[in-house]
Structures are given as structure tokens and as C-alpha cells.
C-alpha positions, 0 to 999 in steps of 0.5 A: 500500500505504500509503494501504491501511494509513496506519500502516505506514512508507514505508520499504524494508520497505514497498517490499519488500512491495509489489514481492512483492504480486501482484493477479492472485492469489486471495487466501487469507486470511480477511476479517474483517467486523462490522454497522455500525448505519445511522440507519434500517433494518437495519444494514450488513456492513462489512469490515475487509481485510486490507493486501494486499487492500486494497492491491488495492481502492486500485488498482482505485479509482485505475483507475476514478478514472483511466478514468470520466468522471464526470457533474456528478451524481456527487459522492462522487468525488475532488475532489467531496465532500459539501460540494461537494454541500451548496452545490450543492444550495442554490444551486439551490434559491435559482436553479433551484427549491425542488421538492426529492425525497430519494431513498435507495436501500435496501441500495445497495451490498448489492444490486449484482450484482458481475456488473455490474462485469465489463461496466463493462468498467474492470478486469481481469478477474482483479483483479475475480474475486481482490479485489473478487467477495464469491464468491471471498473467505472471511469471518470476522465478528466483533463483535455482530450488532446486532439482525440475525438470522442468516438476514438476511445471513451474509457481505458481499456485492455492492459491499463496504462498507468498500472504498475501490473500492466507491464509484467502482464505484457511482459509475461504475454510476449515471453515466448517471442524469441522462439517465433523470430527465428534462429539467426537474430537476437530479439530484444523487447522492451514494453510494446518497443522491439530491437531485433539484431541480425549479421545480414539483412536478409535474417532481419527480413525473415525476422521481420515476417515472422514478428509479423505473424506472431503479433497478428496471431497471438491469443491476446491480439491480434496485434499490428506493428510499425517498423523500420530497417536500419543497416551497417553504419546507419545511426537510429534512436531507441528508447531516448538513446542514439546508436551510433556505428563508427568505423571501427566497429565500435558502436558509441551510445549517446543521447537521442535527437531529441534528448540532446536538444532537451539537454543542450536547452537546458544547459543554454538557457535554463542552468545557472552554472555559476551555482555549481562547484565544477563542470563535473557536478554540472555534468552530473546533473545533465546526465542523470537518468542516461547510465549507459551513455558511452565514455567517449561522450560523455568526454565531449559533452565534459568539454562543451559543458566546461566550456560554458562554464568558463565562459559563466564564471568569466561574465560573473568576473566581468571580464567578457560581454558574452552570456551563459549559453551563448557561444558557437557550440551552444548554437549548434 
């Protein structure tokens, strides 16, 4: 119950809430829900529940986590993050091959047939139909719908966006994929956002079909994706990491497109440098939440970042006219 709502104290109130707290029983309250903008494509319903739901989300979590095995390319799942991901990712593309399929599998978690759950067979079945089948439950959205026609989507469906179960449920839905790609790639899977790496492009092809398949005949879709084939040497964005191949067949991890214009609008306009002790502490700040960013990076964005800090202790001194943020590199 306090991992459902972090602000709540672990005190006797806490306990006394949690022992009155039965997931058995339907829940009678409303949901409140809003759109949520995705970067591309119409935008997502999330919910916001309520604590004692999701206090029963939380546990349907901990028994997935504690019952699936999860194959090695499954990786939104405890103890296996996006950044786990990233180095895997470029470790196979400088060891096993630089034949890279994106794939994306639209509406994901919209589209799952809560159906499906049931026959994962992981979760008792009253906990399913009370807490976690969208049918059961009322919703009350709130906010403004984003460019979404009421006709679209009215209420949260399928896996529930915003639910701390619904990603191990996906999880434990996709973990078979690996044996339906074929044998000469490496799937990697993460959320509804799929990384395939082959040696040649004719394997990433025949993986590219056999996704295809699986995702249009799997028993809670059908499932459709959107893809993208990316060869030897050709930079992509995943995940908000770049790929980026060099010539010695080294593959640099750095910050996606549009995590390096976040960044570099954040060290132009809105860090005061001056307030830090050393560039490295600036560094620091700038690159939190991205731990698989390759060194050789991170060694150039040290340079630029130290560069701006002079120039801010320089005005600070009243020794040049040039404002923080303002210098060639920071332009580009």
C-alpha cells in the first residue's frame, strides 16, 4: 500500500488500512483517467487509481514478478531496465551484427484482450475480474482530450496504462517471442518497443515476417506493428538513446535527437552554472537518468559543458560581454 501511494506514512494508520483492504472485492469507486500525448500517433488513456486499487495492481505485479520466468528478451522487468537494454543492444551490434529492425507495436497495451490474462493462468481469478478487467471498473476522465475525438476511445481499456501490473502482464504475454523470430537474430523487447539484431539483412527480413505473424496471431491480439530497417553504419534512436556505428566497429551510445536538444536547452538557457562547484557536478546533473551513455561522450559533452562554464564564471568576473549559453557550440 505504500509503494501504491509513496506519500502516505508507514505508520499504524497505514497498517490499519491495509489489514481492512480486501482484493477479492469489486471495487466501487470511480477511476479517474486523462490522454497522455505519445511522440507519434494518437495519444494514450492513462489512469490515475485510486490507493486501494492500486494497492491491488502492486500485488498482482509482485505475483507475476514472483511466478514468470522471464526470457533474456524481456527487459522492462525488475532488475532489467532500459539501460540494461541500451548496452545490450550495442554490444551486439559491435559482436553479433549491425542488421538492426525497430519494431513498435501500435496501441500495445490498448489492444490486449484482458481475456488473455485469465489463461496466463498467474492470478486469481477474482483479483483479475475486481482490479485489473477495464469491464468491471467505472471511469471518470478528466483533463483535455488532446486532439482525440470522442468516438476514438471513451474509457481505458485492455492492459491499463498507468498500472504498475500492466507491464509484467505484457511482459509475461510476449515471453515466448524469441522462439517465433527465428534462429539467426537476437530479439530484444522492451514494453510494446522491439530491437531485433541480425549479421545480414536478409535474417532481419525473415525476422521481420515472422514478428509479423506472431503479433497478428497471438491469443491476446491480434496485434499490428510499425517498423523500420536500419543497416551497417546507419545511426537510429531507441528508447531516448542514439546508436551510433563508427568505423571501427565500435558502436558509441549517446543521447537521442531529441534528448540532446532537451539537454543542450537546458544547459543554454535554463542552468545557472555559476551555482555549481565544477563542470563535473554540472555534468552530473545533465546526465542523470542516461547510465549507459558511452565514455567517449560523455568526454565531449565534459568539454562543451566546461566550456560554458568558463565562459559563466568569466561574465560573473566581468571580464567578457558574452552570456551563459551563448557561444558557437551552444548554437549548434
Amino acid at each position: 500500500m505504500a509503494d501504491a501511494d509513496p506519500k502516505l506514512a508507514l505508520d499504524e494508520r497505514l497498517f490499519e488500512r491495509a489489514s481492512r483492504l480486501d482484493v477479492f472485492r469489486p471495487f466501487r469507486g470511480c477511476v479517474p483517467w486523462r490522454y497522455e500525448p505519445r511522440k507519434s500517433g494518437p495519444p494514450r488513456a492513462v489512469v490515475s487509481l485510486p490507493i486501494a486499487l492500486n494497492t491491488s495492481h502492486h500485488m498482482a505485479a509482485e505475483l507475476i514478478y514472483a511466478r514468470v520466468d522471464a526470457a533474456q528478451h524481456i527487459f522492462h522487468w525488475r532488475g532489467r531496465g532500459r539501460d540494461r537494454l541500451a548496452r545490450t543492444l550495442a554490444h551486439l551490434m559491435q559482436h553479433f551484427g549491425q542488421h538492426v529492425l525497430l519494431a513498435d507495436v501500435r496501441r500495445c497495451f490498448a489492444s490486449a484482450n484482458i481475456d488473455a490474462i485469465a489463461a496466463l493462468d498467474l492470478l486469481p481469478p477474482e483479483l483479475i475480474r475486481n482490479a485489473l478487467d477495464h469491464r468491471s471498473l467505472r471511469f471518470r476522465r478528466y483533463g483535455d482530450p488532446i486532439g482525440v475525438e470522442e468516438t476514438e476511445q471513451t474509457v481505458p481499456q485492455g492492459l491499463l496504462e498507468g498500472s504498475a501490473a500492466s507491464n509484467p502482464l505484457a511482459a509475461a504475454l510476449f515471453n515466448d517471442l524469441a522462439g517465433h523470430v527465428g534462429k539467426r537474430v537476437v530479439p530484444l523487447m522492451f514494453g510494446d518497443n522491439i530491437a531485433i539484431v541480425a549479421a545480414t539483412k536478409e535474417a532481419c527480413s525473415s525476422a521481420e515476417e515472422n514478428l509479423g505473424r506472431y503479433f497478428a496471431d497471438h491469443f491476446a491480439g491480434p496485434f499490428s506493428l510499425t517498423s523500420d530497417y536500419f543497416g551497417p553504419r546507419e545511426r537510429f534512436d531507441f528508447l531516448g538513446y542514439s546508436f551510433n556505428p563508427e568505423t571501427d566497429g565500435t558502436v558509441c551510445i549517446h543521447h537521442s535527437t531529441a534528448n540532446w536538444a532537451k539537454m543542450m536547452r537546458k544547459l543554454c538557457h535554463e542552468m545557472n552554472l555559476v551555482a555549481f562547484s565544477s563542470p563535473d557536478e554540472a555534468l552530473a546533473k545533465l546526465l542523470n537518468g542516461f547510465p549507459a551513455l558511452s565514455d567517449e561522450y560523455r568526454e565531449n559533452l565534459l568539454a562543451l559543458v566546461t566550456d560554458e562554464f568558463e565562459t559563466a564564471h568569466r561574465m560573473l568576473s566581468g571580464n567578457d560581454a558574452t552570456g551563459v549559453g551563448e557561444t558557437n557550440d551552444c548554437r549548434q
